[in-house]
VEXMAR-682124 format. One line per 5 residues: number of its first residue (from 1); their letters; for each residue x, y, z of C-alpha. Coordinates in Angstrom, 1 decimal, padded with zeros to 4 digits, always signed. Each point is the difference from the previous one (the first is absolute). Layout:
VEXMAR-682124
NUM> A> X:Y:Z; ...
***
This chain:
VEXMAR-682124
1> XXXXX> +005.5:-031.0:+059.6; +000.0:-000.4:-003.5; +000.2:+002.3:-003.1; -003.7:-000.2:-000.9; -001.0:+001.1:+003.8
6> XXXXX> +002.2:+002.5:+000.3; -000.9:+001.7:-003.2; -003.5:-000.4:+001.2; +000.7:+001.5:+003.4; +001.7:+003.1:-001.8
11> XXXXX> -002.6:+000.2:-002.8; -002.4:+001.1:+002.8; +001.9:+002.2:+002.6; +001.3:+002.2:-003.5; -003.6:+000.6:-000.6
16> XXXXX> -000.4:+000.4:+003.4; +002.6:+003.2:+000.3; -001.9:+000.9:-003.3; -003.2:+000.1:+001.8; +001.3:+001.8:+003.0
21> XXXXX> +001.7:+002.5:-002.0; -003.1:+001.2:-001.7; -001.8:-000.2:+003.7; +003.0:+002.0:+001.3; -002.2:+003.3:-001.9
26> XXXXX> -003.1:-000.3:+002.5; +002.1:-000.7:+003.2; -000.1:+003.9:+000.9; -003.9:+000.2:-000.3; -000.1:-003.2:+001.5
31> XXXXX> +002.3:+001.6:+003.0; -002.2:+002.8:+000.2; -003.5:-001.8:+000.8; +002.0:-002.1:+002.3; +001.0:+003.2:+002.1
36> XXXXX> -003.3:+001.6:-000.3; -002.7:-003.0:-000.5; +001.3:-003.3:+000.9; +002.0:+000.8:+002.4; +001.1:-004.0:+001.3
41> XXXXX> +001.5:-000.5:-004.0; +003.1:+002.2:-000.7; +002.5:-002.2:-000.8; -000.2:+001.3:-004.2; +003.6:+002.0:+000.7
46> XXXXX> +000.9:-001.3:+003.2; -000.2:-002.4:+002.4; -001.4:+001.2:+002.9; +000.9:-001.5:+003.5; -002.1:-002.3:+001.7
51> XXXXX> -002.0:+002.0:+002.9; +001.3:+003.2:-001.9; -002.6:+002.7:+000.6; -002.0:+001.0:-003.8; -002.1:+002.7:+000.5
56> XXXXX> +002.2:+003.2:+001.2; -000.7:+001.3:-003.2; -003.9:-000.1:+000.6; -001.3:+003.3:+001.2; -003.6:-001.0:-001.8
61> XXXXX> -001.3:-003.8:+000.1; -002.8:+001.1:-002.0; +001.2:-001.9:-002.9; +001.0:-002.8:+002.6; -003.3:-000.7:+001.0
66> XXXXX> -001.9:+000.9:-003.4; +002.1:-003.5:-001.4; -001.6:-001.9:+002.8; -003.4:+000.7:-000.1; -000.1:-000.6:-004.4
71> XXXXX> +001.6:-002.8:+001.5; -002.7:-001.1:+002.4; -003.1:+001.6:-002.5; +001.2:-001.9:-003.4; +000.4:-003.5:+002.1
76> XXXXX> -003.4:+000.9:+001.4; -001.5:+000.6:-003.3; +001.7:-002.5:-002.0; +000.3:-003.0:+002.4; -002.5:+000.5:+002.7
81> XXXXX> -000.5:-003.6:+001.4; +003.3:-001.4:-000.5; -000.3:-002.7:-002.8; -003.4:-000.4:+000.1; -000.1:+003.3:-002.0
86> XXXXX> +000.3:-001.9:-002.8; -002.0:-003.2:-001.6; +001.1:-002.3:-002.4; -003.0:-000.8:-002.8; -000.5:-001.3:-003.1
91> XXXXX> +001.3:+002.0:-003.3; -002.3:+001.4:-002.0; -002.4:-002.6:-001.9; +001.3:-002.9:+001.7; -003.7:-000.5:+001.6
96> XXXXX> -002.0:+000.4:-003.0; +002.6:-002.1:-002.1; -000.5:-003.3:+002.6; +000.1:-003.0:-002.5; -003.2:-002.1:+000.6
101> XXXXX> +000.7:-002.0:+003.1; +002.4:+002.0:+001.9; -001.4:+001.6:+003.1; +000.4:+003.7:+000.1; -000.8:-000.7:+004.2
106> XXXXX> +003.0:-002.0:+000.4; +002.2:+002.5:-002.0; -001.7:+003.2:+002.3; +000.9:-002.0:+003.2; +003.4:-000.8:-001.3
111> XXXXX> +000.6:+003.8:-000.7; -001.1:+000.8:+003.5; +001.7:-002.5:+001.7; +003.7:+001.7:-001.9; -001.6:+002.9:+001.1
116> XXXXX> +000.1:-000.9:+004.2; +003.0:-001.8:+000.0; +002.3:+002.6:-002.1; -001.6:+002.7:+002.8; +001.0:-002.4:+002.5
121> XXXXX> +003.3:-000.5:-001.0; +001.2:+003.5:-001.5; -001.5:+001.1:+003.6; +002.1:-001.9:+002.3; +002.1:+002.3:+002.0
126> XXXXX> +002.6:-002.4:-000.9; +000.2:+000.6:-003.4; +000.5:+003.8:+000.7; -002.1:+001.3:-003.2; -001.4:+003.1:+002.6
131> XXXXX> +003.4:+001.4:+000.9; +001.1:-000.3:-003.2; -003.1:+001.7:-001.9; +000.6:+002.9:+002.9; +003.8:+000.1:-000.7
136> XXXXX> -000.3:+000.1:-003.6; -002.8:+002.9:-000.2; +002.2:+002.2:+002.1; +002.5:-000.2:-002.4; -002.2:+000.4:-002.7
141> XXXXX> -000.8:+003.6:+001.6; +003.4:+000.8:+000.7; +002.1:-001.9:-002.6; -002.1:-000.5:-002.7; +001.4:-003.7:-000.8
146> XXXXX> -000.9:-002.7:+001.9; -001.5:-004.0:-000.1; -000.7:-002.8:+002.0; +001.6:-003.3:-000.7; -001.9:-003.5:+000.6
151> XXXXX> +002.3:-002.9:+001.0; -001.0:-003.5:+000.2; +000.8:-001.7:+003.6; +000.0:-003.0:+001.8; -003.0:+000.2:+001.9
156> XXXXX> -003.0:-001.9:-002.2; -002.7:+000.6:+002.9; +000.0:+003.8:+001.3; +002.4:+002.0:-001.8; +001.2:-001.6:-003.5
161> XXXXX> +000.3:+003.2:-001.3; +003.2:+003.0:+001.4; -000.9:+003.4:-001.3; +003.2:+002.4:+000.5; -000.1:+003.9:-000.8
166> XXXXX> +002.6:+001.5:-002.6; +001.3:+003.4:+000.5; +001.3:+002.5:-002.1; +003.5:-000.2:+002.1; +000.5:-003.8:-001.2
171> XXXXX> -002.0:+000.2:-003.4; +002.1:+000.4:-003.2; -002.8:-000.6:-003.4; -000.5:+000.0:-003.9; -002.8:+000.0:-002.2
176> XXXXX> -000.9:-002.1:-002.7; -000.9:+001.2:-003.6; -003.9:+000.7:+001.3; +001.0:+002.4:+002.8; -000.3:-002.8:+002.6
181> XXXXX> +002.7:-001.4:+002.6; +001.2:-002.7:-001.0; +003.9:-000.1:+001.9; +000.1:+000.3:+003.7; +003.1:+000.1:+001.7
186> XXXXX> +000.0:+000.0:+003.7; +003.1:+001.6:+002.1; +000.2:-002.2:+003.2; +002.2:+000.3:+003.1; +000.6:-003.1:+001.8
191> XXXXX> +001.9:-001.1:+003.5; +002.1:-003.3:+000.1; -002.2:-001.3:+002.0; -003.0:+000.6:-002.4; +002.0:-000.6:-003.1
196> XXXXX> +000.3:-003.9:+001.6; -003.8:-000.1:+001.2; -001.2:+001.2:-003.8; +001.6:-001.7:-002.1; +002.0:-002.9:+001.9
201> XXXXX> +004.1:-000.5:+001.2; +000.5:-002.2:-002.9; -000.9:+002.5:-002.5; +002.1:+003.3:+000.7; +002.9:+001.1:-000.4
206> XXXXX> +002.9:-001.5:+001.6; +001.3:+003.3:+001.4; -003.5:+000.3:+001.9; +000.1:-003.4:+001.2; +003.1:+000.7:+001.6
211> XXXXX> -001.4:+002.8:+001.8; -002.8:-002.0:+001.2; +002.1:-002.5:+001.3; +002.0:+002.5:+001.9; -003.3:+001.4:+001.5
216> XXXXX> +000.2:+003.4:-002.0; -003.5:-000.3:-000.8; -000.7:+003.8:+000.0; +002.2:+001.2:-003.2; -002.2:+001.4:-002.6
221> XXXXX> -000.3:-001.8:-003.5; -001.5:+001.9:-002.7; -002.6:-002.5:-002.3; -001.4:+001.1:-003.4; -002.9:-002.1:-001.1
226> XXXXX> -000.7:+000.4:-003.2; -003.7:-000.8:-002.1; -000.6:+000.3:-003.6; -001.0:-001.2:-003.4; +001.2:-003.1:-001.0
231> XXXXX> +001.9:+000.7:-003.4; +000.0:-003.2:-002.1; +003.1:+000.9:-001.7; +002.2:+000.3:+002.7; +002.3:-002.5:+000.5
236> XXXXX> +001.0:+000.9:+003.6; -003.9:-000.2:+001.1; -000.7:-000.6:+003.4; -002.2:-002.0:+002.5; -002.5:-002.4:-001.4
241> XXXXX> -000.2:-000.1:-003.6; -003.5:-000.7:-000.3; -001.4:+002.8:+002.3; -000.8:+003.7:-002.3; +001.5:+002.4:+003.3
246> XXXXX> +003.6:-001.4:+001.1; +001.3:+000.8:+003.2; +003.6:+000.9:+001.5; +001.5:+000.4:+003.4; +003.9:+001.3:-000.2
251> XXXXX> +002.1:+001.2:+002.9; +001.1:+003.2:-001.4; +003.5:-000.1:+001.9; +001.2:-003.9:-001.4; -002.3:-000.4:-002.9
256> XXXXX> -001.1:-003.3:+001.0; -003.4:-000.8:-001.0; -001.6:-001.1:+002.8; -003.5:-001.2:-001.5; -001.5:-000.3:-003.2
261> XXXXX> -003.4:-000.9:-001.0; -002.9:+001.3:-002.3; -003.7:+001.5:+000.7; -003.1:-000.8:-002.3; -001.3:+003.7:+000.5
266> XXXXX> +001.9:+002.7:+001.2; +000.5:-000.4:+004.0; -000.5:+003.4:+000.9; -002.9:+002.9:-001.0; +001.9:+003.2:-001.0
271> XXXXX> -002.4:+003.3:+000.5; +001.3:+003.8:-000.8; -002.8:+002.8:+001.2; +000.7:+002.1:-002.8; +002.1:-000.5:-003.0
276> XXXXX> +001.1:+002.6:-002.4; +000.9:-001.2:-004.1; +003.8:-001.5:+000.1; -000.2:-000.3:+003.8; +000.8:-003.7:+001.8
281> XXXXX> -000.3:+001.3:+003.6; -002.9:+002.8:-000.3; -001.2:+002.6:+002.6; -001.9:+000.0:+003.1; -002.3:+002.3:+001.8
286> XXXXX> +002.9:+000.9:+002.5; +002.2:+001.0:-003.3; -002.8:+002.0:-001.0; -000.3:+002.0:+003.6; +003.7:+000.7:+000.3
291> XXXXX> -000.2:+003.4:-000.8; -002.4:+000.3:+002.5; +001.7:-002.0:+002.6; +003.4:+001.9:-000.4; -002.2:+003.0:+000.7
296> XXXXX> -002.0:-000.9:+002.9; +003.4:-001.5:+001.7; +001.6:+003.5:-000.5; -003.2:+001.7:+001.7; +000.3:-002.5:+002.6
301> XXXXX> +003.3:+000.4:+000.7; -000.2:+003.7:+000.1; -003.5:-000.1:+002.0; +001.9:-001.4:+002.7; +003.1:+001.9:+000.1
306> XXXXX> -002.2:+003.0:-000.1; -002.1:-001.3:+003.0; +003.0:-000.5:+001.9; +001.3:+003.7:-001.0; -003.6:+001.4:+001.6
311> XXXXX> +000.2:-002.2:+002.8; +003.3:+000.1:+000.7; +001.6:+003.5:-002.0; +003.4:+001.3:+000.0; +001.1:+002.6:+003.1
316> XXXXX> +001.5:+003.3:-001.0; +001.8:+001.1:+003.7; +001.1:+003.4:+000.0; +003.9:+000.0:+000.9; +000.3:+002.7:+002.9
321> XXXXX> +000.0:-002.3:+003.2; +000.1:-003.0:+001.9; -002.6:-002.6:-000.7; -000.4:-002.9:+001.8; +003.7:-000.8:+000.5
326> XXXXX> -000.2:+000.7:-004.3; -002.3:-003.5:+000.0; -003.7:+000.6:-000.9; -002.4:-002.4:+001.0; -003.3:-000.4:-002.1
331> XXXXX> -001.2:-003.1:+001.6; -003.8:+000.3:+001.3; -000.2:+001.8:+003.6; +003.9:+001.5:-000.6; +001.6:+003.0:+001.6
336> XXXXX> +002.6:+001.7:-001.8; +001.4:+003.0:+002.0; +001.0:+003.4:-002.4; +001.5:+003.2:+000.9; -002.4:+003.2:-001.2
341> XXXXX> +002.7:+002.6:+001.0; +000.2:+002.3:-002.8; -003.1:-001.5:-001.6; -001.8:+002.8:-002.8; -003.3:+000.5:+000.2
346> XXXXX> -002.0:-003.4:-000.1; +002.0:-002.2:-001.9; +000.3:-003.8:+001.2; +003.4:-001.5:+001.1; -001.4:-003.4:-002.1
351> XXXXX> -002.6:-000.1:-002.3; -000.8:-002.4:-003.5; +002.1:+001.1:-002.9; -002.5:-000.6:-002.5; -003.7:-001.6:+000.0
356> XXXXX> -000.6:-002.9:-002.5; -002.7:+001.4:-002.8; -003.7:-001.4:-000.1; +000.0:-003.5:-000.2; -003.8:-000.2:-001.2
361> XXXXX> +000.9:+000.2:-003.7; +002.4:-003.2:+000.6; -002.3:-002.3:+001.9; -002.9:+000.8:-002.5; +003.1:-000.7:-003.1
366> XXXXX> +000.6:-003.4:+002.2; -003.8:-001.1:-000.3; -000.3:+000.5:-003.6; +003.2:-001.9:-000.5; -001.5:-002.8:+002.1
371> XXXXX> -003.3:-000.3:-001.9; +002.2:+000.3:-003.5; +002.3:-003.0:+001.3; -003.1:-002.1:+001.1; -001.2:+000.9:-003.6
376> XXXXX> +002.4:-001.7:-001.5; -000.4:-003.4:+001.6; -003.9:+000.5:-000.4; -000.3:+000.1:+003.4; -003.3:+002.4:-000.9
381> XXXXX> -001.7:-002.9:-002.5; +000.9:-002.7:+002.0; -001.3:+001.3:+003.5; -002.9:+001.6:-000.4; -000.5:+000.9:+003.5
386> XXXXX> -002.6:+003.1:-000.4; -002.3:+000.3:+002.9; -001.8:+003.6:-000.3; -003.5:-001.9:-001.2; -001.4:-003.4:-000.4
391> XXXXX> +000.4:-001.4:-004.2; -002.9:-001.2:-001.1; +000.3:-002.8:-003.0; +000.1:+002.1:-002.9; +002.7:+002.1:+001.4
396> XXXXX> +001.9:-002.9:+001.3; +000.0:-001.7:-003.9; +001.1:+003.4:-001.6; +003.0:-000.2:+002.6; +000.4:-003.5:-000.5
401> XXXXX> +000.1:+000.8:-003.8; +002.8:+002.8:-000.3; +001.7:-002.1:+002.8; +000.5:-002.9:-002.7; +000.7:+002.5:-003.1
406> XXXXX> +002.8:+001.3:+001.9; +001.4:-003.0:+001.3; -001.1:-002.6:-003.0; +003.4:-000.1:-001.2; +001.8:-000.5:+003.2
411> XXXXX> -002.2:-002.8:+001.0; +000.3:-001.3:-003.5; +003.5:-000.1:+000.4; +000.5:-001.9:+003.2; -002.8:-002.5:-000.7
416> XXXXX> +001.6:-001.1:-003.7; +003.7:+000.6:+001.2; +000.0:-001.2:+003.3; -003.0:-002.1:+001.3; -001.0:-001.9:-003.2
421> XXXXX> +003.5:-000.9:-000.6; +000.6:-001.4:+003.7; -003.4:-001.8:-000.1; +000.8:-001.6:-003.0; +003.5:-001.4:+000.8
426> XXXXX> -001.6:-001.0:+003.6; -002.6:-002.1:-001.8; +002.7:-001.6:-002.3; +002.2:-000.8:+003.0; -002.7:-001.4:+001.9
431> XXXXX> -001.6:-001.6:-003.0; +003.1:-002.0:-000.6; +000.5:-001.3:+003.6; -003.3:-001.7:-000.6; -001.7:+002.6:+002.8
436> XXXXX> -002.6:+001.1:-002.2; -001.0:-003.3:-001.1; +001.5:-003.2:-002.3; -001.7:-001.1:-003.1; -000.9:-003.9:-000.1
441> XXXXX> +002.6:-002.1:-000.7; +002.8:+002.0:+000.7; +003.1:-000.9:+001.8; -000.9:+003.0:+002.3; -002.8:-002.1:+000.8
446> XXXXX> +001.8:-003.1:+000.5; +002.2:+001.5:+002.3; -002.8:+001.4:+002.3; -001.5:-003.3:+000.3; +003.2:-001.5:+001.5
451> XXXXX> +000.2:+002.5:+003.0; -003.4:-000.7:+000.2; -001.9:+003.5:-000.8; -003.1:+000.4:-002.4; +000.4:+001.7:-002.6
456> XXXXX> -001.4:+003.1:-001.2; -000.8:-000.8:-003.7; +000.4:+002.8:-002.8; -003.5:+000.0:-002.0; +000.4:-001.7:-004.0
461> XXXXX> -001.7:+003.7:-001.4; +003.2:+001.5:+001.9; +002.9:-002.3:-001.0; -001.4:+000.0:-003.4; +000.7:+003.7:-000.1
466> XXXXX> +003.1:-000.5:+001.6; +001.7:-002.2:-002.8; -002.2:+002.1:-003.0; +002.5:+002.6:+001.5; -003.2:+002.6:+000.8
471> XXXXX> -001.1:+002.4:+002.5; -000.8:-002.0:+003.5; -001.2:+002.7:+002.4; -000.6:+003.2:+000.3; +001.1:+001.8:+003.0
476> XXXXX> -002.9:+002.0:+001.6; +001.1:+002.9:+002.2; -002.1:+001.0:+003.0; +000.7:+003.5:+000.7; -001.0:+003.5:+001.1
481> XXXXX> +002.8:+000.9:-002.9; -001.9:-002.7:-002.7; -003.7:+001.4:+001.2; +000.9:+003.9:-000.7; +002.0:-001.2:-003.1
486> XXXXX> -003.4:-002.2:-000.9; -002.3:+002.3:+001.0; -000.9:+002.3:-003.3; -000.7:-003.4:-001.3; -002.2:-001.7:+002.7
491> XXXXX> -002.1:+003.7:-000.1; -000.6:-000.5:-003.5; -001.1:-003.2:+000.4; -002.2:+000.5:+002.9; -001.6:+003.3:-002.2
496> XXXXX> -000.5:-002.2:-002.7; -001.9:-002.4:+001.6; -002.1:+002.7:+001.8; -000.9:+001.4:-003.4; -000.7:-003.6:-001.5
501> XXXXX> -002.3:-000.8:+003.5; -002.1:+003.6:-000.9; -000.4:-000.8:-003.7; -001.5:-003.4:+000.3; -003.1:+001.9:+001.9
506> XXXXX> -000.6:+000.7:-003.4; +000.9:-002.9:-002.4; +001.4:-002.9:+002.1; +001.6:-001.3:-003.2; +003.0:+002.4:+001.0
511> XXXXX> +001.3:-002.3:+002.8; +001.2:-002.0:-002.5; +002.5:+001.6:-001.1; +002.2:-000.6:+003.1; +002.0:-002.7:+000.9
516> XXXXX> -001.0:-000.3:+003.1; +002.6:-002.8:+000.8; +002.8:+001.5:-001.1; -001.0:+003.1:+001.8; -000.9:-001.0:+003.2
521> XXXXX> +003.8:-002.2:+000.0; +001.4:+003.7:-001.2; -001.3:+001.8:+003.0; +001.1:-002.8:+002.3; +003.4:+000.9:-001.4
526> XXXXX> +000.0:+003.1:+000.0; -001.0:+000.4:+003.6; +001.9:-002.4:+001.4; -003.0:-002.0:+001.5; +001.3:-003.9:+000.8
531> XXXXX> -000.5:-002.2:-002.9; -001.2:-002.6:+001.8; -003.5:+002.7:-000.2; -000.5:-001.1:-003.4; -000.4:-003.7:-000.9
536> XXXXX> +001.4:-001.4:-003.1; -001.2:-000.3:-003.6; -000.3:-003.5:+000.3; -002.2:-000.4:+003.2; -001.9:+003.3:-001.2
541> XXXXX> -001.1:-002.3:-003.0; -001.0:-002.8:+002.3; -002.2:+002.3:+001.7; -001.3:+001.2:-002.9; -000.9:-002.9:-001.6
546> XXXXX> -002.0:-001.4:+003.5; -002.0:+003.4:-000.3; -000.5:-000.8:-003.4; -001.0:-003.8:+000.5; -002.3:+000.9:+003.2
551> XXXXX> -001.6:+002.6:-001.9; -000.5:-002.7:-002.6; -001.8:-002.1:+002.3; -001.8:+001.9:+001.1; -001.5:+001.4:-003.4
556> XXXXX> -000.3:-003.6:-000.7; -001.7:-000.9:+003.2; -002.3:+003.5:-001.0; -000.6:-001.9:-003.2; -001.0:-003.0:+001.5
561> XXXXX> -002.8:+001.6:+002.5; -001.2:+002.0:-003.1; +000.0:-003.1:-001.7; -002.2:-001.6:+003.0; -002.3:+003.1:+000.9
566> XXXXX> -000.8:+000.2:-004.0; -000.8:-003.8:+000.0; -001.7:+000.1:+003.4; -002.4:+002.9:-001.1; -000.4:-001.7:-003.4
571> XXXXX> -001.0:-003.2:+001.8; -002.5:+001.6:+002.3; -001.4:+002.1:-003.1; -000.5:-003.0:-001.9; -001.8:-002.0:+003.1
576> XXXXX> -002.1:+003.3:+000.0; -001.0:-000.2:-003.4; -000.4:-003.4:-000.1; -002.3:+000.3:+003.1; -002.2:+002.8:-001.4
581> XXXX> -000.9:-001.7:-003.1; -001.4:-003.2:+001.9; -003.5:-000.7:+000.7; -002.2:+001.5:+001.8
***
């Protein structure tokens, strides 16, 4: 190994124990959600055993459960239908700016074929986006810190996209100048055996080889894999020099590097549910209930040992006699014999020593620190489940409304952190690969045509954008989270146009101040109708200029007949006159 690799290697594990160290401060609160919340993850101070029972600490799952349905509500609300709950259009403009000759009906098709076949493909079980999106908002709940990482793999038919959940656990991050992640360091644990499958015999070290050899395929190798900023200066840069992200794998025990490469975009979509000023790792809902967990699992605990105390309560046994052969037996349908010689007055032989206190105050403390708990995950915003009456529309918009003032920013977050990121990089990926299309000429083209497919061509409008270095979609979110977040503005718009509608009983004139394009496209938008409703600008002209040519036609063909019937009736007035004025 050289000097230059080996300074590389050590360049990024001393960050690395940097990174870990400043980590090291949240591992307690981390610890503590993990007892409480997440009950599968406690490995932050420990490693637990495999098969080691987690929850004998639990004596009140209502924080358990809480995490699991935000879980199941914000995946619901923010990414109902899978990947169809998004659509891939085009940016803003783009339609009206079509250069004379380009067809704005090829472009719209193009767009919606992108659309089906990134739904297809990020939808594949194979690829594993569902699992992930499930493992990575449970952590988000519980842990605050969590992504989802989008790998490239082998398969160019079903699944050319991997998507793999990132915990808090492996996750080591730091920020960028603008507040953002831009460093992601990712603390892997590997066997032999997948050490060889991952990354290939030839390529580790040549202790691990060894062990494969000898069959000790099941010792544990510890892998840091390490993503940042390429810095320009640095002469001991890594992976490929032309990519902006490089890339790192290093086994932490021998410090061989076991891969390098490079990333155009960063890999993998870092999201924190709350973030406090000076913060990298930020708070959760679950950090925010603690108090209230700690609490409830202290009632718990007590509610049951108080239980058993009334079912079950401590003897006192009055020492002046034989009883039993000195056993007492207070199993159901027992007989424990006593001697009552010298008994005064009517006191028992065996009675309870003391009786447990009312335990009404504690079951009703219990519910109120369930519905505080739910509270905090928004279990009360996100499941509306009132049944005393039937809504009726208004009522169900004013809900709708507060629902998405009180939740705005947390859907904000996840859909600019999160999804938009991991759409993006999955349309780059596939985009690349050719799977979205080629442009004319290409050599992605060239190659298609030699297995013998057809290829899928990349509108002119579109690659013109592309090498302009401007905007080439817009993603288009389909949600029950997009429509309450949307919905002050679709109501205005819909009030607006009932108001315009009224006052043009009175001066028509006032219709046209409305764009009635651009506002019809708006509310297709805006509620999430297909956008296949709507045809495009370009074929809307068409139509319009037929109208406008029948219409001509026919005013013509009006002309004409005027034309005729004035002539005719001229004719036949003149013969009149002509006839009169004859002799007799």
């Amino acid at each position: 190994m050289s000097e230059a690799v080996k300074h590389k290697a050590r360049r990024v594990l001393d960050r690395f124990k940097m990174m870990k160290s400043e980590k090291s401060n949240w591992n307690q609160l981390y610890q503590w959600v993990a007892e409480y919340v997440m009950t599968r993850k406690q490995g932050f101070n420990s490693t637990p055993t495999p098969g080691e029972i987690q929850t004998y600490k639990v004596f009140d799952d209502t924080a358990v459960s809480a995490n699991h349905l935000m879980c199941s509500a914000l995946i619901g609300t923010l990414w109902p239908d899978g990947a169809r709950s998004f659509r891939i259009g085009m940016p803003m403009g783009m339609e009206e700016s079509l250069e004379e000759g380009g067809s704005s009906e090829e472009v719209k098709k193009w767009y919606q074929f992108v659309s089906a076949r990134m739904a297809e493909y990020m939808d594949n079980p194979k690829s594993g986006l569902i699992t992930s999106l499930e493992e990575y908002m449970l952590d988000q709940g519980s842990f605050v810190i969590s992504g989802i990482m989008t790998e490239d793999s082998d398969d160019d038919f079903e699944a050319p996209l991997i998507y793999r959940a990132v915990d808090a656990e492996m996750l080591y991050v730091d920020e960028g100048r603008n507040g953002y992640i831009d460093t992601i360091y990712m603390d892997r644990e590997f066997t032999v055996r997948q050490l060889v499958a991952e990354y290939g015999l030839e390529n580790i070290s040549a202790a691990h080889r060894e062990e494969f050899m000898e069959g000790k395929c099941e010792t544990k190798v510890k892998v840091l894999h390490a993503i940042e900023p390429r810095m320009d200066a640095d002469p001991y840069g890594f992976g490929d020099k032309e990519m902006p992200y490089a890339s790192i794998h290093i086994d932490q025990g021998t410090e061989k590097i076991l891969r390098e490469s490079g990333f155009l975009e960063l890999p993998v979509a870092i999201t924190r549910f709350w973030k406090a000023m000076g913060e990298k790792y930020g708070r959760s809902p679950a950090m925010a209930a603690l108090p209230s967990i700690f609490e409830a699992n202290a009632l718990g605990e007590a509610w049951i040992l108080a239980v058993e105390k009334t079912l079950d309560p401590a003897l006192l046994v009055m020492d002046d006699g034989t009883m039993g052969g000195t056993t007492i037996d207070t199993s159901p349908g027992s007989v424990t014999v006593v001697s009552v010689s010298g008994r005064i007055g009517n006191q028992k032989p065996i009675e309870p020593m003391f009786l447990v206190g009312d335990l009404q105050w504690t079951g009703a403390r219990r519910a109120e620190l369930a519905e505080i708990i739910k509270n905090h995950f928004f279990i009360d915003r996100l499941m509306d489940l009132n049944n005393d009456h039937r809504m009726q529309n208004p009522e169900v918009g004013i809900r709708n409304e507060l629902r998405g003032q009180t939740l705005n920013t947390t859907y904000s977050r996840q859909f600019g952190e999160q999804l938009v990121p991991l759409i993006e990089t999955s349309f780059n990926k596939l985009r690349r690969r050719g799977l979205l299309g080629v442009v004319r000429g290409s050599k992605e083209e060239a190659e298609m045509i030699a297995v013998g497919q057809t290829p899928k061509y990349i509108p002119d409008a579109v690659v013109k954008r592309m090498v302009q270095g401007r905007d080439v979609y817009k993603i288009q979110f389909i949600s029950p989270a997009t429509r309450i977040t949307q919905a002050s503005e679709l109501q205005g718009i819909e009030h607006l146009l009932t108001t315009t509608i009224a006052a043009a009983q009175a001066d028509p004139g006032i219709l046209d101040n409305v764009d009635w394009d651009w506002t019809l496209r708006r509310i297709q938008e805006l509620d999430g109708a297909p956008r296949e409703a709507i045809r495009s600008l370009e074929r809307i002209q068409q139509i319009r200029e037929q109208k406008q040519q029948a219409q001509q036609q026919m005013m013509e063909m009006e002309a004409a007949r005027q034309q005729s019937e004035t002539a005719r009736n001229m004719g036949q007035a003149a013969s009149s006159v002509m006839g009169g004025g004859g002799p007799a």
